[in-house]
N, C-alpha and C positions, 0 to 999 in steps of 0.2 A: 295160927293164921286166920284173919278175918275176909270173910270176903261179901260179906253181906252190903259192905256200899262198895264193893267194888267198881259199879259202873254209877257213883252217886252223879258224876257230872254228866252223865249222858244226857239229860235234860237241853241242859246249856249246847252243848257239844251238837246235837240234833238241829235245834237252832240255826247255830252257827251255820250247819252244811245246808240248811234249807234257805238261806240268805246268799248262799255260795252258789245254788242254784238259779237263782232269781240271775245273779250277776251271773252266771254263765250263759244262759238265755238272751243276757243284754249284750253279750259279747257277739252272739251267735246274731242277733238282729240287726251290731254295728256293723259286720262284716258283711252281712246282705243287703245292708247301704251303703257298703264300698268308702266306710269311715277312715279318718287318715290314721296312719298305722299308728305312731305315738301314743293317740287316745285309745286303742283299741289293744297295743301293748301293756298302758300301764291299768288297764281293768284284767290282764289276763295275770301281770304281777299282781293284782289286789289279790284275786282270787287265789294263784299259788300260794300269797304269804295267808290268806284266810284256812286252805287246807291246813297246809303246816301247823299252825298253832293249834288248829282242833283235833290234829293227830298228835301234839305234842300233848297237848291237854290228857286226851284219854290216854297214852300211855304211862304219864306221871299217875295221874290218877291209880292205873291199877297198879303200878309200881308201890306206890304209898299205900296202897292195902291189900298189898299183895304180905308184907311184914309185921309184925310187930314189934314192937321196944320189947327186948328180950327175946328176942322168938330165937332158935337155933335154924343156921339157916342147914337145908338139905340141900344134897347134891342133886338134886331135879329142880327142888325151888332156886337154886343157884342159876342152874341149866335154863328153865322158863325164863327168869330174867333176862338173861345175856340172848335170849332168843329174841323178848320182845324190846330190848334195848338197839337192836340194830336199824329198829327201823327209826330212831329217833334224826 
């Protein structure tokens, strides 16, 4: 088992939530302008779908190098999986 790039997309992934924060910020500033709800729902869906994918993102990721072709899987690396697969 490899896990030397385990976390290689955490770069990107970082990013992403630091962009998540900008727009949570803009949420928080519509709201204390008493913005009409529609606009102010469909930034809090941007955000939710922006989470999501950057926790989809890092969990494939260590998923994907969490194995390798050929590896023999153990009953703990089995177990870790299915741990960190719930939260997909």
């Amino acid at each position: 088992m490899s896990h030397e790039n385990a976390h290689s997309s955490n770069p990107e992934i970082i990013k992403r939530l630091n962009r998540t924060i900008g727009q949570l910020q803009t949420i928080v500033r519509m709201l204390g302008e008493h913005r009409a709800c529609p606009e102010v729902a469909m930034q809090m869906q941007a955000v939710e779908k922006a989470i999501g994918q950057a926790k989809k993102t890092f969990i494939h990721n260590h998923i994907e190098n969490w194995l390798e072709p050929g590896d023999t899987v153990s009953k703990k690396t089995l177990q870790d999986l299915r741990d960190i697969s719930k939260y997909l």
